[in-house]
C-alpha positions as CSV (number, residue, x, y, z in Angstrom):
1,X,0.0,0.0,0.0
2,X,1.0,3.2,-0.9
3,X,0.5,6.6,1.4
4,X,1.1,9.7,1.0
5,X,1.6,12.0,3.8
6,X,1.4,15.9,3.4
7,X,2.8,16.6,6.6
8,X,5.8,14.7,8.6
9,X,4.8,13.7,11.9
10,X,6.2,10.9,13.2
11,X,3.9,9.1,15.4
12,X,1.2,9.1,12.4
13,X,3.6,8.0,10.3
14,X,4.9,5.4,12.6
15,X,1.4,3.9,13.8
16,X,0.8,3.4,10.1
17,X,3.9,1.1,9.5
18,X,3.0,-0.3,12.8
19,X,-0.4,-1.2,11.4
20,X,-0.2,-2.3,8.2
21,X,3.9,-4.0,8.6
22,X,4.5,-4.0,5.1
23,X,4.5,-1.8,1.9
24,X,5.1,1.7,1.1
25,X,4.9,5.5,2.1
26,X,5.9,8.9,1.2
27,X,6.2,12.2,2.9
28,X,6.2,15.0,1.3
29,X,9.1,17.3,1.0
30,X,11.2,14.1,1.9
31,X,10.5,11.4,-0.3
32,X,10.0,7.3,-0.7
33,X,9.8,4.8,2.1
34,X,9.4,1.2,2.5
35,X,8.5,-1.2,5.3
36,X,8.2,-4.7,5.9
37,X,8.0,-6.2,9.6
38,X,6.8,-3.0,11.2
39,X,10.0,-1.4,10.2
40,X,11.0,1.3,7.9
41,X,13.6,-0.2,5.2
42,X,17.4,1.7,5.3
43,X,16.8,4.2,2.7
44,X,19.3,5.7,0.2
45,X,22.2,7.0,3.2
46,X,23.6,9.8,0.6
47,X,20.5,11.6,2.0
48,X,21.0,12.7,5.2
49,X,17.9,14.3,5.4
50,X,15.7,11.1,4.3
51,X,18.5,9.3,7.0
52,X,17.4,11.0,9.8
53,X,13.9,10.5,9.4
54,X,14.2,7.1,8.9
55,X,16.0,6.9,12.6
56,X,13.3,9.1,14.0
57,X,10.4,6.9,12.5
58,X,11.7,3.5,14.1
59,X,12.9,4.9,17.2
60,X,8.8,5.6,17.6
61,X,8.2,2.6,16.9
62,X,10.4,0.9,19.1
63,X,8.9,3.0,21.9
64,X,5.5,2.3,21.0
């Protein structure tokens, strides 16, 4: 599945990968993610930006 989100918040965005465990999002402004087993996928680590939120995301989840 394939979501879009307009604006990055990470809990929303962290409750969805939770929920669904597998398949795809993207955040506006930062780009394409994946996820399979309730976990975002490493992303492309040139982009530190896209890095960071990556780190963000799953530390959310891990606290969830």
């Amino acid at each position: 599945m394939l979501r879009e989100f307009v604006q990055y918040r990470p809990i929303q965005v962290a409750r969805f990968v939770k929920t669904l465990f597998k398949g795809q999002f993207v955040i506006q402004g930062v780009g394409g993610f994946e996820f399979d087993n309730g976990k975002v996928l490493l992303p492309d680590v040139k982009n530190s930006h896209k890095l960071a939120v990556y780190k963000e995301i799953n530390g959310v989840i891990a606290d969830m």
